[in-house]
C-alpha positions in Angstrom: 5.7 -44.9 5.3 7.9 -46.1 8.1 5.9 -46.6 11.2 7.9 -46.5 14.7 5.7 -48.5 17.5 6.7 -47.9 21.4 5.0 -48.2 25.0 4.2 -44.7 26.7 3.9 -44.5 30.6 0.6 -42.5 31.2 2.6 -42.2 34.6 5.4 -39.9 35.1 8.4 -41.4 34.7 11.9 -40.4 33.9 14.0 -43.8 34.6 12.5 -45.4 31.3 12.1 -42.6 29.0 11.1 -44.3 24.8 13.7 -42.7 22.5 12.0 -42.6 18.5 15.0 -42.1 15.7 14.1 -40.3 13.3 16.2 -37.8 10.8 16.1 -33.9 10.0 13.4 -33.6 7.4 12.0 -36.7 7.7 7.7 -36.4 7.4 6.9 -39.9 5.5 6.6 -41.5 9.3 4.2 -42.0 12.4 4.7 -43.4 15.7 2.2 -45.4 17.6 2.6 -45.6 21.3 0.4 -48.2 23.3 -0.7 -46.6 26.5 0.3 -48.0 30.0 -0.1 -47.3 33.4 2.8 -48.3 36.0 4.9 -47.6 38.5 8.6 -47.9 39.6 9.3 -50.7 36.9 8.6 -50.4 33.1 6.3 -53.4 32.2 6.1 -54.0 28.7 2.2 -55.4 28.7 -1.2 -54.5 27.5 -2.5 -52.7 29.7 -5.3 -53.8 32.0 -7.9 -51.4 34.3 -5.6 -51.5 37.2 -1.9 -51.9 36.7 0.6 -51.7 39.7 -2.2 -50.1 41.7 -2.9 -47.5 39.3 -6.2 -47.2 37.5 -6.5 -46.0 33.9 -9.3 -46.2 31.7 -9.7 -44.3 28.3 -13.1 -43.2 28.1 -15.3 -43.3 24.8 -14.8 -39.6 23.5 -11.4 -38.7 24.1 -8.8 -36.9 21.8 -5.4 -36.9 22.0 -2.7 -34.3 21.0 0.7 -34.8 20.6 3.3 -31.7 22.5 6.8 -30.9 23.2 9.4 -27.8 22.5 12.5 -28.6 19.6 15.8 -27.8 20.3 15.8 -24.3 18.7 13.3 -23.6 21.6 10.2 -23.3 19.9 7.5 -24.9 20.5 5.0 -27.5 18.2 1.8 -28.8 18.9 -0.8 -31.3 16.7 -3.6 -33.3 16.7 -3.0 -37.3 16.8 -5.5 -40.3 16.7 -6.6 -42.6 19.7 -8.0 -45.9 19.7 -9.7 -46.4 22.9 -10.4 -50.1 22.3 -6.4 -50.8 22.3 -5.5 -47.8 24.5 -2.8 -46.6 21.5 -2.7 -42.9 19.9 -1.0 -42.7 16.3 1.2 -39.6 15.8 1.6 -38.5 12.2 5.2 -37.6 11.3 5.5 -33.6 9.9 8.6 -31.8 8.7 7.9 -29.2 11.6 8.5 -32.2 14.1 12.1 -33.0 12.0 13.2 -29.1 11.1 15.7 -28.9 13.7 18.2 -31.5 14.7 18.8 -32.9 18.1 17.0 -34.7 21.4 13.5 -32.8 20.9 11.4 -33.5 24.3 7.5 -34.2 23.5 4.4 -35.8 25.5 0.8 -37.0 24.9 -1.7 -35.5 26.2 -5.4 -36.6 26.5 -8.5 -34.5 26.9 -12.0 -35.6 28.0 -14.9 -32.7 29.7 -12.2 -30.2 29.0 -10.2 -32.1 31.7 -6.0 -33.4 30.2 -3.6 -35.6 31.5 -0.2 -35.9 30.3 2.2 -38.7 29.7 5.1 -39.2 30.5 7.9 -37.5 28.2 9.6 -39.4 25.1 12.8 -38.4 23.2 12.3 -37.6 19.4 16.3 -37.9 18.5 16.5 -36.3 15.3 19.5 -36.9 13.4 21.1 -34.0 11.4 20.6 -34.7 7.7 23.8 -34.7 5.5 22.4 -31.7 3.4 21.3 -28.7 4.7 17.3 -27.8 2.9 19.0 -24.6 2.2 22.5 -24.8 1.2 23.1 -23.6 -2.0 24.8 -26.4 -4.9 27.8 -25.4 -6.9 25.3 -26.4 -10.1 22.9 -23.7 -8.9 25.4 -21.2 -8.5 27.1 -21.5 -12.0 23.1 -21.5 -13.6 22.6 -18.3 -12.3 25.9 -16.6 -12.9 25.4 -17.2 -16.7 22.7 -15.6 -16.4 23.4 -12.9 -15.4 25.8 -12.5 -17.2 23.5 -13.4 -20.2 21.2 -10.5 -19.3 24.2 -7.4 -19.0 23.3 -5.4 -21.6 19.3 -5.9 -21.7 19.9 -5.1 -17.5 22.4 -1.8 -18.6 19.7 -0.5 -21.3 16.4 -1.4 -19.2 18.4 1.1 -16.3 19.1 3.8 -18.3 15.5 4.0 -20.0 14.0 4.0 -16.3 16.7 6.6 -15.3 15.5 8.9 -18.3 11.6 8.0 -16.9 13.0 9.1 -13.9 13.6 12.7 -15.0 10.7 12.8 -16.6 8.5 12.4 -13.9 10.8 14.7 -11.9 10.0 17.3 -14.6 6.3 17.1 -14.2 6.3 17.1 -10.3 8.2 20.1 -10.1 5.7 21.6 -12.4 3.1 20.4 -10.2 4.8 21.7 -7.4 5.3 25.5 -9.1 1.5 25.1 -9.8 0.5 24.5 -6.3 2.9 27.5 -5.3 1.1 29.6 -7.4 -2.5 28.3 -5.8 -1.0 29.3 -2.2 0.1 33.0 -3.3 -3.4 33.2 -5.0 -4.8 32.6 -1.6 -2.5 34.9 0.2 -4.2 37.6 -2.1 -7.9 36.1 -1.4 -7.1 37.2 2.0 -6.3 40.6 1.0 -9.6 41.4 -0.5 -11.6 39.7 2.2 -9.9 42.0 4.6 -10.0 45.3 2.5 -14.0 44.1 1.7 -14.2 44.1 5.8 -13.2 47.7 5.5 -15.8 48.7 3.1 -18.6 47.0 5.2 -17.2 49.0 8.3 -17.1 52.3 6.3 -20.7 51.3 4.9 -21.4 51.0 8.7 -19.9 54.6 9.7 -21.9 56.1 7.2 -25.1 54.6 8.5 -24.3 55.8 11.8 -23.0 59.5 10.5 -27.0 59.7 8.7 -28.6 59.1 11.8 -26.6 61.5 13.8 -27.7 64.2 11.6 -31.3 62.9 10.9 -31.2 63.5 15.2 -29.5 66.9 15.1 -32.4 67.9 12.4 -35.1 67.2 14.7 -33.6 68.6 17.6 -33.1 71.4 15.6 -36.5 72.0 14.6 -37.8 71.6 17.8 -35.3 74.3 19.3 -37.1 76.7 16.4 -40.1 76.3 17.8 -39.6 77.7 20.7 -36.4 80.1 20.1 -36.9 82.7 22.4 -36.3 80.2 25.3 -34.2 77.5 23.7 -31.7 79.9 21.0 -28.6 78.4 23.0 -29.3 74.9 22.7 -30.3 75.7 18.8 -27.1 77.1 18.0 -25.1 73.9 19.7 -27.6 71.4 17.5 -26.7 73.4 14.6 -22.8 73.1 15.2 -23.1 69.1 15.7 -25.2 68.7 12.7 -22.6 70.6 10.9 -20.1 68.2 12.2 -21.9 64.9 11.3 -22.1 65.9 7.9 -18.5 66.7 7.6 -17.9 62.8 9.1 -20.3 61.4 6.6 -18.4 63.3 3.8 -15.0 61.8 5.4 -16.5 58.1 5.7 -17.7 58.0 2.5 -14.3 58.9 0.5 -13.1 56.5 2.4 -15.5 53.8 1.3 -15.0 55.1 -2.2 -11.5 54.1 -1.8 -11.5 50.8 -0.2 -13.9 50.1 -3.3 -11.4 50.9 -6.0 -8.7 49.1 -3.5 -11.0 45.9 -3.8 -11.4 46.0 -7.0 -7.9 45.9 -8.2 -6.7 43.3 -6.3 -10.0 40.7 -7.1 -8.1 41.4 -11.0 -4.8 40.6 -10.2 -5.5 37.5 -7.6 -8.0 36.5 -11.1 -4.9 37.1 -13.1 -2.7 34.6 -11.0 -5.7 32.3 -11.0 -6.3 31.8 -14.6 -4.5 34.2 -16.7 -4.2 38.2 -18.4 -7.2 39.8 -18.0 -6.2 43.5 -18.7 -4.1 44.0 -15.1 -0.1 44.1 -16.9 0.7 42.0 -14.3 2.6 39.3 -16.9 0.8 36.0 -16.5 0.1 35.0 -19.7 1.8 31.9 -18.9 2.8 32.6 -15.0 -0.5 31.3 -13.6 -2.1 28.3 -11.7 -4.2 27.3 -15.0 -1.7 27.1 -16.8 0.8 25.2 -15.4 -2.1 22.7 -14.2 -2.8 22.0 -17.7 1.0 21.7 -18.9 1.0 19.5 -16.1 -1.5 17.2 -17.6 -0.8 17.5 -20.6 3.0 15.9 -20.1 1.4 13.1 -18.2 -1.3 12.4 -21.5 2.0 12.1 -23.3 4.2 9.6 -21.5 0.9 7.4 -21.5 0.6 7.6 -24.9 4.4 6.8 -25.8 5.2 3.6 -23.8 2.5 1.1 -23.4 3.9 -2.4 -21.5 2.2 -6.1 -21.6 3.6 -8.6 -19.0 2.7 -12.6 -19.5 1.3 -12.8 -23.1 0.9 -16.2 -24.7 3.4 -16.7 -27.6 2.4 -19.2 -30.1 4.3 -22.4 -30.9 5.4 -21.8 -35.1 7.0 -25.3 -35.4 10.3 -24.1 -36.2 8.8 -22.3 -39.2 8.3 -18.3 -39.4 4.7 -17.3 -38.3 2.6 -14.8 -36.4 3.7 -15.3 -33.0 1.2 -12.8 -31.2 -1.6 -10.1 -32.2 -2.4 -7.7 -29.5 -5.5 -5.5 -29.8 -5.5 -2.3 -28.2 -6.7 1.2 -29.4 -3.6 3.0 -27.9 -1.7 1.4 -30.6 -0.8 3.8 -33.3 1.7 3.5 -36.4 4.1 5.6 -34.6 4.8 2.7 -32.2 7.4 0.7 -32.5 8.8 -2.8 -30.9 11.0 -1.7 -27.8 11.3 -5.2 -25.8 10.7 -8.5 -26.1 11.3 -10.6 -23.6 10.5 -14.4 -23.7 10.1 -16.4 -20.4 12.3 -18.9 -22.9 14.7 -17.1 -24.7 16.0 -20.2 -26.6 12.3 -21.0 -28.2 13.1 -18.0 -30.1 15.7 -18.8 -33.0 15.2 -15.9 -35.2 14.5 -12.3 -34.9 11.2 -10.7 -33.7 9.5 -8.3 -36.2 7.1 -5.6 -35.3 3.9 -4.3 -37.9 2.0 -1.8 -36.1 -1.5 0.1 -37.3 -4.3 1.8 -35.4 -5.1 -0.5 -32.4 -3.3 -3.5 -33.1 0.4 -4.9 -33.2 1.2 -8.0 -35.2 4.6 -9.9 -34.2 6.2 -12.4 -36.4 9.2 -14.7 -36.2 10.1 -18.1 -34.8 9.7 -20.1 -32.1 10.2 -23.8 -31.1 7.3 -24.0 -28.1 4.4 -21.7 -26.7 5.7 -19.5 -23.8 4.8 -16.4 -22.3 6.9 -13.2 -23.1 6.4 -8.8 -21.8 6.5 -6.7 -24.1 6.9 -3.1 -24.4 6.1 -0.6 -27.5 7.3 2.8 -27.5 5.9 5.7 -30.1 8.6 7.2 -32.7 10.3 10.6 -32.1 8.9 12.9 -35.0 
């Protein structure tokens, strides 16, 4: 570590500002600055309790921190370590400090009772480094280009198996989405008979009234009998609206019969949407919201069960002989499935081809391979 060692003017003081070289990236550093106190003139001396008439003391207890803005404009901030005995504080160098190039302005501050003082500024002149952290190497570049180019085909195949996935999945939601059509019409219908069953209870309600009515007339009736020679007027009017009511309460209660039978057919055919035939005609065998939820499921159950994946599995070393490479155990497995991809973190620990034995829930893997890696792997179940 390369330690840089300067005076720092507790006093403000731009005539003798310390300048600490340093370059871009640099972190395997630290400055120490002895403290002084002066004025006017820069007096390289340890300092003393008064200097110049100025009196600084660096009481037990206090921390220091180092502060100042880089050249790109933001700022950087850290802790740093005083010795009060010597009056020094020891910066330790950071790859933050050195990021950008150029004269960086910084200061140390001290703190005591939540109290600071600041020092006077100092120039951290970082030097712009030769090579950029980021700039890319012509080796780099050619590394990655064969590979690409290496991986064309495995890149072409792997995009037209997700493209087929694609459509699959595009099948199913528009199944989903017929489904949930269905569901909304079914509720339009609900509506329906919850508004004709509002009719029936208003009819029910008509009738009610209707029976009273002529319950009312009855009595009056019989009371105008009682005494007819004085009241044969009023009898014959009781008798006429008695006659009426009844006619209402035969009226009210057709139309309550009919509301009924109204009810009743549409509960069947909003049933018939909801989960199939049930005697209506109205053709949803397989036009209803049961139905398609369950062909809905059932599509998903089967892309589950034909493509099973496993990223990062540990591939064995087989000493450049042929061997098992990897068992997987999984009760998915079936004979049906069959080795889709192999991919080795390695490819070139692999110098022979990769076989594939399959039973209920397991897959054995065989072949060569010079060192243990990781490889993903992806099974897919045979078209019958």
């Amino acid at each position: 570590m390369v330690t840089h060692q300067s005076y720092l003017n507790m006093v403000p003081d731009e005539s003798n500002t310390p300048v600490i070289h340093v370059s871009q990236y640099d972190s395997n550093f630290s400055i120490k600055f002895y403290l002084i106190a002066v004025k006017d003139e820069f007096v390289p001396a340890y300092p003393t309790a008064v200097e110049n008439n100025v009196t600084f003391t660096v009481e037990s207890g206090t921390t220091a921190e180092i502060r100042g803005t880089k050249t790109d404009g933001n700022g950087y901030s850290a802790n740093a370590t005083i010795n009060t005995s010597e009056k020094s504080v020891t910066v330790t160098g950071h790859q933050q400090m050195t990021a950008v190039a150029g004269k960086c302005v910084y200061e140390i501050v001290l703190k005591y009772n939540n109290k600071e003082i600041s020092s006077a500024n100092f120039i951290l002149d970082v030097e712009r480094a030769a090579l950029d952290s980021d700039t890319i190497t012509s080796d780099s570049v050619i590394k990655e280009l064969v590979n690409v180019i290496d991986r064309t085909d495995e890149l072409i195949l792997a995009a037209a198996q997700t493209e087929e996935r694609v459509q699959q999945a595009a099948d199913a939601a528009q199944q989903a989405e017929d489904a949930a059509q269905a569901a909304q019409d079914i509720s339009g219908y609900a509506a329906e008979v919850l508004e004709l069953a509002q009719h029936v209870g208003e009819s029910i309600e008509e009738i009610r009234t209707a029976k009273t009515t002529s319950q009312s007339a009855a009595s009056s009736a019989s009371q105008s009998a009682s005494s007819a020679s004085t009241s044969a007027s009023n009898a014959s009017t009781s008798a006429s609206q008695a006659a009426t009511s009844a006619s209402n309460a035969s009226t009210y209660a057709s139309r309550a019969n009919t509301s009924a039978a109204s009810a009743s057919t549409s509960a069947n055919t909003a049933k018939s949407w909801a989960v199939g035939p049930n005697g209506s005609g109205s053709g949803t065998d397989t036009n209803n919201s049961k139905y398609y939820a369950e062909q809905a499921a059932a599509s998903a159950a089967t892309m589950a069960d034909r493509v099973l994946w496993w990223s990062s599995q540990s591939i064995a070393s087989t000493s450049g002989a042929s061997g098992t490479l990897l068992t997987i155990t999984d009760s998915r497995i079936t004979a049906d499935h069959i080795l889709d991809k192999f991919m080795p973190s390695n490819p070139s620990a692999i110098t022979s081809d990769v076989t594939c034995t399959t039973s209920a829930g397991q897959a054995v893997f065989s072949g060569v391979s010079t060192s243990a890696i990781t490889a993903e792997i992806m099974l897919s179940k045979k078209d019958n």
